[in-house]
VOBA-1610 file (N, C-alpha, C; in pm, whole numbers, padded with zeros to 5 digits, always signed):
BEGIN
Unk+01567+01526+03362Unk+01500+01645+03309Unk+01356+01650+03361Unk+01322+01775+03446Unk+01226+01756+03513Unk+01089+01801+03399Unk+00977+01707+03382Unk+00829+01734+03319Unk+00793+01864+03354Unk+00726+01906+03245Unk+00693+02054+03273Unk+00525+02024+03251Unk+00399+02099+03230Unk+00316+02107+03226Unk+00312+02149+03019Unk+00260+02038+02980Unk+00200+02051+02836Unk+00122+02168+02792Unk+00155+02254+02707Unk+00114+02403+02660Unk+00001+02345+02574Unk-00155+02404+02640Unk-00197+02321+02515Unk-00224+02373+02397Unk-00135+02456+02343Unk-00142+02475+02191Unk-00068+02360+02151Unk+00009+02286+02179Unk+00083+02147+02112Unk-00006+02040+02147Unk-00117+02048+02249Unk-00170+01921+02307Unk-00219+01828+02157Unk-00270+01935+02030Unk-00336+01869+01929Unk-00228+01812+01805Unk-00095+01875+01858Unk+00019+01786+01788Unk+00022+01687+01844Unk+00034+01691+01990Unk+00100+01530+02033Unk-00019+01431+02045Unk-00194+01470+01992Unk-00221+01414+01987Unk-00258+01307+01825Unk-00210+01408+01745Unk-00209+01387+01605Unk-00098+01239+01565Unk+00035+01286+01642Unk+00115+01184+01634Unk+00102+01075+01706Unk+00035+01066+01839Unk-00066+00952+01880Unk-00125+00873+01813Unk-00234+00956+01696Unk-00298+00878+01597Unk-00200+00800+01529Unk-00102+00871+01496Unk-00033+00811+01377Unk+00029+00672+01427Unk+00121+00710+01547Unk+00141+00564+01628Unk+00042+00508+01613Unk-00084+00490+01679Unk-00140+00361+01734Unk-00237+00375+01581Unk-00268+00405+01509Unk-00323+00374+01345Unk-00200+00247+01299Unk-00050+00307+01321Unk+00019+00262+01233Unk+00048+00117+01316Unk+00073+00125+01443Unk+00034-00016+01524Unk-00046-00110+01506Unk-00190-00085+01505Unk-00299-00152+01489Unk-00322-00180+01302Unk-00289-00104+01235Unk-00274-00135+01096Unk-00161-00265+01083Unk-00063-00271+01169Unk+00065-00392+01148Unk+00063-00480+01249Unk-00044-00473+01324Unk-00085-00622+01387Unk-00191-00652+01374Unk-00283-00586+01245Unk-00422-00659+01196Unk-00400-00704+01023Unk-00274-00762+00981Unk-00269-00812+00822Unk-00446-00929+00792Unk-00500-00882+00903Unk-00644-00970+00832Unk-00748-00901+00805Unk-00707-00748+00810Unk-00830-00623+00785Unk-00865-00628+00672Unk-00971-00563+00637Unk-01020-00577+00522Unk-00980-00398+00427Unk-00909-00378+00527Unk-00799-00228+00503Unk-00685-00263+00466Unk-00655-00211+00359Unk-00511-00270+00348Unk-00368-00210+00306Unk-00480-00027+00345Unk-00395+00102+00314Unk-00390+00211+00446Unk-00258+00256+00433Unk-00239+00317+00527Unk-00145+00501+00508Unk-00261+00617+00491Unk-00146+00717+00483Unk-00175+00817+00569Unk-00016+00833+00547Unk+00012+00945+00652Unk+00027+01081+00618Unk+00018+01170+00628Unk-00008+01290+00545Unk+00038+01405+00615Unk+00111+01516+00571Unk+00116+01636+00634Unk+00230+01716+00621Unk+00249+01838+00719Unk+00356+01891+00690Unk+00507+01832+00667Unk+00631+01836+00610Unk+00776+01839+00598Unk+00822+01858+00752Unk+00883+01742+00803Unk+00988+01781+00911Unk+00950+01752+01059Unk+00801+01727+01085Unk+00755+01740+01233Unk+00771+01595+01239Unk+00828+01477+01202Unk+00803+01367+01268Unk+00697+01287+01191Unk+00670+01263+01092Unk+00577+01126+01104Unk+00694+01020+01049Unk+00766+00988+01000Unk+00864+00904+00976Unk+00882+00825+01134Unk+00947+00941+01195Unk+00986+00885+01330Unk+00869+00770+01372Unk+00710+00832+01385Unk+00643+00769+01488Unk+00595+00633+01391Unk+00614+00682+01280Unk+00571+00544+01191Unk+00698+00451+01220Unk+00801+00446+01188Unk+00881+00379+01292Unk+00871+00336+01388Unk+00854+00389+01509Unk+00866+00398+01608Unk+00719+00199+01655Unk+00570+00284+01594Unk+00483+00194+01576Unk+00566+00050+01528Unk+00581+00075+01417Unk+00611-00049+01357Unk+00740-00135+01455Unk+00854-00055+01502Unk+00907-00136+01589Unk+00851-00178+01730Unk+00746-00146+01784Unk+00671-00163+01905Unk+00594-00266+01880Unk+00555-00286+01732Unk+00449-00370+01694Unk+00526-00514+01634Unk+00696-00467+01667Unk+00749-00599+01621Unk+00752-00660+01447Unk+00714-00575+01374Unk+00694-00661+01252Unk+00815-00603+01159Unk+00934-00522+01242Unk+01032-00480+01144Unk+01079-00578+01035Unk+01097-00731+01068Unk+01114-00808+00961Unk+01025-00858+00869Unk+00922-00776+00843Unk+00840-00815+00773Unk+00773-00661+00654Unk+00869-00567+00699Unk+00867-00444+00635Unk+01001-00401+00531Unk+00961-00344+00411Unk+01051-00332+00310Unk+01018-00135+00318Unk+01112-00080+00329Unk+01104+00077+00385Unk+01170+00166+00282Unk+01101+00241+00202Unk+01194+00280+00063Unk+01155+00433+00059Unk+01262+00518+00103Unk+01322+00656+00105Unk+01277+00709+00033Unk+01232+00859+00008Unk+01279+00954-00089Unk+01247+00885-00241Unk+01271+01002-00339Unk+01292+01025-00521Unk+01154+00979-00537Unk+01233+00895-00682Unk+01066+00855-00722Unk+01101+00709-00765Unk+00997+00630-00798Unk+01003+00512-00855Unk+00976+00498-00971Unk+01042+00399-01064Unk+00923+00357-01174Unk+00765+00272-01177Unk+00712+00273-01269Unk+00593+00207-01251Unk+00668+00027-01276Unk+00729+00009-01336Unk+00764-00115-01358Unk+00868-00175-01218Unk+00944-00099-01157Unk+01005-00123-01039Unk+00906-00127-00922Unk+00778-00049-00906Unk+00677-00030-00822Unk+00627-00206-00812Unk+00574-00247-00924Unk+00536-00367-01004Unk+00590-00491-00915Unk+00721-00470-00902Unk+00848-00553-00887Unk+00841-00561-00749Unk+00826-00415-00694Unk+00836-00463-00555Unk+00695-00515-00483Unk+00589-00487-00571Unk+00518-00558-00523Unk+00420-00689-00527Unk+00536-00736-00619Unk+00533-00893-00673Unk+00615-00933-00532Unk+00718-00885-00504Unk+00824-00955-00379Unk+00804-00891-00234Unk+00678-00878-00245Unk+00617-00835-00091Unk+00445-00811-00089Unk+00450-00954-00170Unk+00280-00978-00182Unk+00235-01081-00087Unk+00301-01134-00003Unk+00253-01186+00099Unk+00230-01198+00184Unk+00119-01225+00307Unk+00081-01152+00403Unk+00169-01133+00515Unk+00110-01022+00598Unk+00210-00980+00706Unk+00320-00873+00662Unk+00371-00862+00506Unk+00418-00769+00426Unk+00367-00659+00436Unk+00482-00559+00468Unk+00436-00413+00446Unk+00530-00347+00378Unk+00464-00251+00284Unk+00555-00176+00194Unk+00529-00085+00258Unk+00662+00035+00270Unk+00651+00147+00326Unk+00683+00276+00171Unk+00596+00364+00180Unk+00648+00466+00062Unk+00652+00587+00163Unk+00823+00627+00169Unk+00826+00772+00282Unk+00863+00886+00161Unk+00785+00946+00152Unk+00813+01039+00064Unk+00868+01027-00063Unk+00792+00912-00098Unk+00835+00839-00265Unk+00731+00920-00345Unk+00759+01012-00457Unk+00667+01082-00543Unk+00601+00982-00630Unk+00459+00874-00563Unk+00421+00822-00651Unk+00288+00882-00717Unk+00254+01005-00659Unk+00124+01019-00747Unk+00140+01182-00803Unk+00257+01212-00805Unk+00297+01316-00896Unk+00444+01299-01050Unk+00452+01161-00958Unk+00569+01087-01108Unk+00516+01115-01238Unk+00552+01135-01359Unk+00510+01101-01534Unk+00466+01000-01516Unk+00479+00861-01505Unk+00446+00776-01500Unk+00241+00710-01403Unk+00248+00816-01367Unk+00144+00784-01268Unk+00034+00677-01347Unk+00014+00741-01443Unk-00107+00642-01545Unk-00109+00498-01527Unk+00028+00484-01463Unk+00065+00319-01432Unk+00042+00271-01313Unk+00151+00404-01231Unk+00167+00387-01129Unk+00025+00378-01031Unk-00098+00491-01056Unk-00197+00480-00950Unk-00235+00414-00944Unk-00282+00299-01061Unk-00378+00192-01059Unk-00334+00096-01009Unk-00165+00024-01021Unk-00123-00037-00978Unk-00095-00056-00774Unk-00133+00115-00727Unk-00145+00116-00612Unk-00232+00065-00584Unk-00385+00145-00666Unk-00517+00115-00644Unk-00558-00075-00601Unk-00507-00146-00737Unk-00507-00238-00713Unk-00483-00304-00558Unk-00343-00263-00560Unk-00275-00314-00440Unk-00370-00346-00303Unk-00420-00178-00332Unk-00510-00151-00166Unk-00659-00182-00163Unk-00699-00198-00269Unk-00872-00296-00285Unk-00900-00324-00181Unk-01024-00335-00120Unk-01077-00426-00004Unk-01035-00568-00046Unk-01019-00624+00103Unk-01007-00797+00148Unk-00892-00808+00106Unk-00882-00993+00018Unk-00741-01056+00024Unk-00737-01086-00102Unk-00650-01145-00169Unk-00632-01170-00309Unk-00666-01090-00407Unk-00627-00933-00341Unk-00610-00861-00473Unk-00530-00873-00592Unk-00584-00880-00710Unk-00516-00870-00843Unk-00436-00772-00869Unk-00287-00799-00913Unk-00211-00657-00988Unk-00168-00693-01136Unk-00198-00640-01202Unk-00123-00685-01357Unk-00030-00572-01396Unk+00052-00620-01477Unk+00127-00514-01555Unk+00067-00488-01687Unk+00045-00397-01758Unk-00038-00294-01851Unk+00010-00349-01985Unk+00112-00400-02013Unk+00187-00460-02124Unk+00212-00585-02129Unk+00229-00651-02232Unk+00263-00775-02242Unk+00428-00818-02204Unk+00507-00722-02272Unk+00652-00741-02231Unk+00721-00699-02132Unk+00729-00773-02047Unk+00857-00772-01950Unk+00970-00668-01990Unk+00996-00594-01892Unk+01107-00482-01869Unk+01228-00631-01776Unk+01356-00553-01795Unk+01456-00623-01727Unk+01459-00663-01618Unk+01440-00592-01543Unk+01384-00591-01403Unk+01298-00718-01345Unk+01191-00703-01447Unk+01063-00814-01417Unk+01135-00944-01474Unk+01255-00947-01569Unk+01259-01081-01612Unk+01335-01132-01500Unk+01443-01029-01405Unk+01548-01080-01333Unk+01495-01157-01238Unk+01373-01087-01158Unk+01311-01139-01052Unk+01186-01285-01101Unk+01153-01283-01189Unk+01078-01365-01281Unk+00951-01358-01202Unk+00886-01212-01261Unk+00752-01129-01201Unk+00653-01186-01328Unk+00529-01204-01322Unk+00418-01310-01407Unk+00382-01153-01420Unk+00274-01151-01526Unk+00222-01039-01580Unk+00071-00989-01520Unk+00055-01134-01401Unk-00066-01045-01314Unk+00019-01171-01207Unk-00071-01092-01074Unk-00048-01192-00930Unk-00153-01141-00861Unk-00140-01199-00732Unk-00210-01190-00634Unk-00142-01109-00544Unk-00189-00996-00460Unk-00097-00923-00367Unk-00200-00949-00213Unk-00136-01015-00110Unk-00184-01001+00019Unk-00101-00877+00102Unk+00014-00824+00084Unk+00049-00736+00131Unk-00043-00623+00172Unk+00064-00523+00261Unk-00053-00368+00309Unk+00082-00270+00255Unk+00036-00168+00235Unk+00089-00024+00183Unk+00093+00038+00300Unk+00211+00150+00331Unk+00202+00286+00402Unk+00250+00349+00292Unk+00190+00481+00251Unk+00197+00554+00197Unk+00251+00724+00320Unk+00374+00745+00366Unk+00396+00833+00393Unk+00446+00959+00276Unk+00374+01107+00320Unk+00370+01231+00244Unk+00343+01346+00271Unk+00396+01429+00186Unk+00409+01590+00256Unk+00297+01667+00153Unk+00226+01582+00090Unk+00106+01627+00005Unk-00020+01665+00087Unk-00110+01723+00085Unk-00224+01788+00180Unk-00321+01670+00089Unk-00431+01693+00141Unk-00544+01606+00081Unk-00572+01679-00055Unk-00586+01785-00027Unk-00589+01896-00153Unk-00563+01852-00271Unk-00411+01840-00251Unk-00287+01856-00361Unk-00312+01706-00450Unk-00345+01618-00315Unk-00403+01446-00395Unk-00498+01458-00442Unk-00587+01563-00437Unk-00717+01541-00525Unk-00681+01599-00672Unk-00547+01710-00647Unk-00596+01775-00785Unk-00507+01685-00846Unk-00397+01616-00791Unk-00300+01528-00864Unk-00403+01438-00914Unk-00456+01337-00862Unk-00487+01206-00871Unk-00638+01234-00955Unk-00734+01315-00999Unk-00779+01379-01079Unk-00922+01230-01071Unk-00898+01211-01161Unk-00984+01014-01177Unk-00997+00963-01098Unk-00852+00931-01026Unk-00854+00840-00907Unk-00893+00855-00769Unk-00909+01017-00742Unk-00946+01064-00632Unk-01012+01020-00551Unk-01133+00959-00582Unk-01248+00905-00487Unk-01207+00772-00463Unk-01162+00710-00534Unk-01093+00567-00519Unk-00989+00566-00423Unk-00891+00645-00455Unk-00763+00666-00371Unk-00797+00689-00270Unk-00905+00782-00202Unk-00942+00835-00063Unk-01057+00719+00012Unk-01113+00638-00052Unk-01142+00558+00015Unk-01099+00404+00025Unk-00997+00386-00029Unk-00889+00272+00025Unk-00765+00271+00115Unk-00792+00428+00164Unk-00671+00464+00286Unk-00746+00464+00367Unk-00708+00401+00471Unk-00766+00474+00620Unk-00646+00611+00634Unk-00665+00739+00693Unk-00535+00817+00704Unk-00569+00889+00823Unk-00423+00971+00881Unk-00416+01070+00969Unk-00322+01210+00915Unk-00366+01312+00940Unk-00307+01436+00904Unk-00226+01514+01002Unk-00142+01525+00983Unk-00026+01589+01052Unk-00005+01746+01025Unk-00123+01834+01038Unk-00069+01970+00978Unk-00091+02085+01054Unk+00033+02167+01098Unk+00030+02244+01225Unk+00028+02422+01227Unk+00042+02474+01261Unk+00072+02615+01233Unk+00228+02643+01294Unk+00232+02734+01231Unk+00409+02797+01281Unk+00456+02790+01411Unk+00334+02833+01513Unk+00352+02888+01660Unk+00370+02695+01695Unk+00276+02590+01646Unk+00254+02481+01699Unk+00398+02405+01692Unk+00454+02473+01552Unk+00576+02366+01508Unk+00707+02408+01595Unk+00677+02518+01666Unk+00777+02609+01716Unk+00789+02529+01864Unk+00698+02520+01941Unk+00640+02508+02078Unk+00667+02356+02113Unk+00626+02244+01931Unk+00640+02135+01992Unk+00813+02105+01952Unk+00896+02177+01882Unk+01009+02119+01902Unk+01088+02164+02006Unk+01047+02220+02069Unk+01103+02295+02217Unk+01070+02204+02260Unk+00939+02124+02329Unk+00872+02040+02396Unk+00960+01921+02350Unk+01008+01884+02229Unk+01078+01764+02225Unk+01257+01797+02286Unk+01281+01856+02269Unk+01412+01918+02332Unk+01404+01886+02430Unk+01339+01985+02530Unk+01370+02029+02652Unk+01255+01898+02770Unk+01188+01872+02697Unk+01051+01766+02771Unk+01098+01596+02793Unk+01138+01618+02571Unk+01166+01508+02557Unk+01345+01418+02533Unk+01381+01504+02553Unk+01518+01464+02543Unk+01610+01450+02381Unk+01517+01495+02290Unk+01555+01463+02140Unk+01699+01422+02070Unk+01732+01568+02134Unk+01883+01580+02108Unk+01994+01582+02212Unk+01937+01501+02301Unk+02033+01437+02387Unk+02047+01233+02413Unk+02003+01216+02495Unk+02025+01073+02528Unk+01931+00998+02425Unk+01793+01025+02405Unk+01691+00985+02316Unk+01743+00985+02165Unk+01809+01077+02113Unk+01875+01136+01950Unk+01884+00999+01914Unk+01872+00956+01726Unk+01867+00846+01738Unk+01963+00867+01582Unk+01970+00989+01605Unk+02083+01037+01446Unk+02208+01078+01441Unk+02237+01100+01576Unk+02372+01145+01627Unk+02447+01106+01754Unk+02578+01081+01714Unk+02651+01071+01876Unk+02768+01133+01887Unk+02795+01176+02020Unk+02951+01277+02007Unk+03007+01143+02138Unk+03149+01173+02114Unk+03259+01145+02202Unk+03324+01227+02276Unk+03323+01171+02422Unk+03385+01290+02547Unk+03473+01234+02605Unk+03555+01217+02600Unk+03733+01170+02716Unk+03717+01040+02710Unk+03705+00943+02563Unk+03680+00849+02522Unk+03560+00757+02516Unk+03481+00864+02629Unk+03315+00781+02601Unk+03225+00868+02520Unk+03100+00774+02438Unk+03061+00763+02293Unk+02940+00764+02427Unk+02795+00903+02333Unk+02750+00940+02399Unk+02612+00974+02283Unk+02488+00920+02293Unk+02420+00987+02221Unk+02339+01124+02158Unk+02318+01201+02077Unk+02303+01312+02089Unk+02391+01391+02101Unk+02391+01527+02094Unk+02486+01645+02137Unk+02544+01667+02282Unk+02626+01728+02327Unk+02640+01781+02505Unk+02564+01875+02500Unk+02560+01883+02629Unk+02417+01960+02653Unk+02421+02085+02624Unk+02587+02185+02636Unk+02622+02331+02559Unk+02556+02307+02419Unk+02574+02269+02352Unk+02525+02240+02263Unk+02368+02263+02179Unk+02316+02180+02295Unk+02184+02188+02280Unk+02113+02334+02350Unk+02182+02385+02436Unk+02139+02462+02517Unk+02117+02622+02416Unk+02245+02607+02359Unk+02260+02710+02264Unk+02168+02692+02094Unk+02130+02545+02069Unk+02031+02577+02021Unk+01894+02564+02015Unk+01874+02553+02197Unk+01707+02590+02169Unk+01732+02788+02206Unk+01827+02845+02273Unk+01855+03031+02213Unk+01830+03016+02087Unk+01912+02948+01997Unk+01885+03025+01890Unk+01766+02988+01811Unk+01653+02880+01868Unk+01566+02889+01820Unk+01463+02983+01848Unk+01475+03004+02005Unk+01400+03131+02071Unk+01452+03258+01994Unk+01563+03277+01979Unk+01580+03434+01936Unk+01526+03442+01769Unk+01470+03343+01723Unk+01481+03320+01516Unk+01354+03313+01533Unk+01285+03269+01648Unk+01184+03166+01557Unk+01050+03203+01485Unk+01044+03343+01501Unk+00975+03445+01348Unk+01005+03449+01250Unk+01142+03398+01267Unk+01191+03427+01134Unk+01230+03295+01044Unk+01180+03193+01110Unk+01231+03095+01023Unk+01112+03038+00916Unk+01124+03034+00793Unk+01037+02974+00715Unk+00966+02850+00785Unk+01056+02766+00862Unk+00964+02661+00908Unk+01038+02599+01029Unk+00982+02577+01124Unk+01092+02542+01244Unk+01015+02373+01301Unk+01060+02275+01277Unk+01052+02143+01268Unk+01149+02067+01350Unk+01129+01941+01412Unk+01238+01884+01489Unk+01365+01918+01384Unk+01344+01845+01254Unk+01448+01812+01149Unk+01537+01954+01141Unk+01478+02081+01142Unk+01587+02211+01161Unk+01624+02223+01274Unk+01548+02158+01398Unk+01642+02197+01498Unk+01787+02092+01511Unk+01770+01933+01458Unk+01910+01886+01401Unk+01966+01947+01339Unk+01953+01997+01256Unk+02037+02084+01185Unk+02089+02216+01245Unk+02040+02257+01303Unk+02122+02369+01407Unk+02228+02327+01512Unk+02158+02217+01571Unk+02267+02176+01665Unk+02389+02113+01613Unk+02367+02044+01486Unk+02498+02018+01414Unk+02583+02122+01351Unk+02514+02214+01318Unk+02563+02340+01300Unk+02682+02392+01408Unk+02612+02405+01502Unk+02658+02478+01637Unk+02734+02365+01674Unk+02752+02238+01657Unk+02849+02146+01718Unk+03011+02145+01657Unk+02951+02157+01525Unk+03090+02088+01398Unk+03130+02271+01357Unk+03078+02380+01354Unk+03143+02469+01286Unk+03149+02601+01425Unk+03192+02724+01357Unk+03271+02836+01462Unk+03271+02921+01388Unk+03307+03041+01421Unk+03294+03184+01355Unk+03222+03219+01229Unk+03259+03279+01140Unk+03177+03277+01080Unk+03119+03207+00941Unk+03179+03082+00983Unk+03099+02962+00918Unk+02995+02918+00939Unk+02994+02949+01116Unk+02845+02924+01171Unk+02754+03003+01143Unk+02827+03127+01148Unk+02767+03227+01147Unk+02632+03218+01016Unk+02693+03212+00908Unk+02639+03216+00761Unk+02555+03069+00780Unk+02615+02961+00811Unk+02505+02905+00766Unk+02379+02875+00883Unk+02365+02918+01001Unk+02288+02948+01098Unk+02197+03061+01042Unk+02259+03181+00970Unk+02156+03277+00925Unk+02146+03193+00798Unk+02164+03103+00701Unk+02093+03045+00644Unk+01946+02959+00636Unk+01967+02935+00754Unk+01822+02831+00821Unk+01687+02940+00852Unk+01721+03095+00813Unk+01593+03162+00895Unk+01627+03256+00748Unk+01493+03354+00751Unk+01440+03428+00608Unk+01569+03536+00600
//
């Protein structure tokens, strides 16, 4: 796939996700900083998962990272996990874990706060005297020492953390080092074309999908496939509430697995 010349309305995406790589690199081969927080911040869908990944496996320390999805946590499970990944070289990852909009937060922030303090031998306690189930299974003490580091990945603006985190605000914002990921429509449009067609996304590179052709297992979509949906991202892409690598997977699986007008409906589902 021949390089094309970089549009530079995306030049300040791909340099945003740059940051995020080499922040999230240099954050997981320095466990002796006196930083010991790390977030990532920004729009739904463009990739920071990926490049925070991506860092952390370049930087080698995948066995030394505990990586926890989606929902929400409790404050007493939060506790837990970071009694069993308080030691150095440990990284907790939060990808879109609702910890500072949970009920629970009253627990939960401080117990972050703690976490991310300047230097080493930060203190965490639990707020109560009694042990929840959880804490007795793992046999968690009612304060410790945490050498671990935090990533805090999120689709919250700085904004939204100030009005959430209310008290904690000034605290919270200066125990992260962070990078912001936040683009306009035309940018989100331009750079998932650029990952398509530049970068290979949803072909050999795809790291979420594989099809089978006359018995060989092949990553990504065939290229009909893909071809038809960067059209239909060109012919939509006014019209889509939000156009992100993550919808253009979803189109091409669309356009792979369904036909008439199954596709039909849920292809005009993905746009206003």
């Amino acid at each position: 796939m021949t390089k094309q010349r970089i549009s530079p309305v995306i030049k300040p995406v791909i340099e945003s996700f740059n940051r995020v790589f080499w922040q999230t690199t240099t954050f997981a081969n320095n466990p002796g900083s006196a930083m010991n927080g790390l977030l990532v911040l920004g729009d739904a869908g463009v990739g920071k998962s990926h490049y925070v990944k991506e860092a952390l496996r370049t930087a080698g320390v995948q066995k030394n990272v505990e990586y926890i999805k989606g929902g929400t946590i409790t404050a007493a499970s939060l506790y837990v996990k970071l009694y069993l990944n308080r030691d150095p070289h440990r990284i907790l990852v939060f990808d879109d874990v609702d910890l500072i909009g949970h009920p629970e937060r009253n627990k939960i922030v401080p117990l972050i706060l703690g976490a991310v303090e300047e230097g080493k031998n930060r203190k965490v306690a639990w707020s109560t005297a009694k042990k929840n189930a959880l804490m007795e299974e793992f046999d968690v003490p009612s304060t410790f020492e945490f050498n671990g580091n935090i990533i805090l990945i999120t689709n919250y603006t700085h904004a939204i953390i100030a009005e959430r985190m209310r008290q904690w605000s000034q605290a919270f914002k200066s125990r992260f080092n962070d990078v912001e990921c936040i683009f306009t429509h035309e940018q989100k449009y331009l750079y998932t074309k650029h990952l398509i067609e530049q970068e290979d996304m949803l072909g050999a590179k795809c790291r979420v999908h594989k099809y089978e052709h006359k018995g060989e297992k092949y990553n990504g979509y065939p290229q009909t496939t893909i071809d038809q949906t960067v059209d239909f991202i060109d012919d939509n892409y006014m019209s889509f509430s939000d156009i992100t690598p993550r919808v253009a997977i979803k189109i091409a699986d669309t356009i792979q697995y369904y036909s008439g007008v199954q596709q039909k409906v849920m292809l005009d589902g993905l746009v206003k």
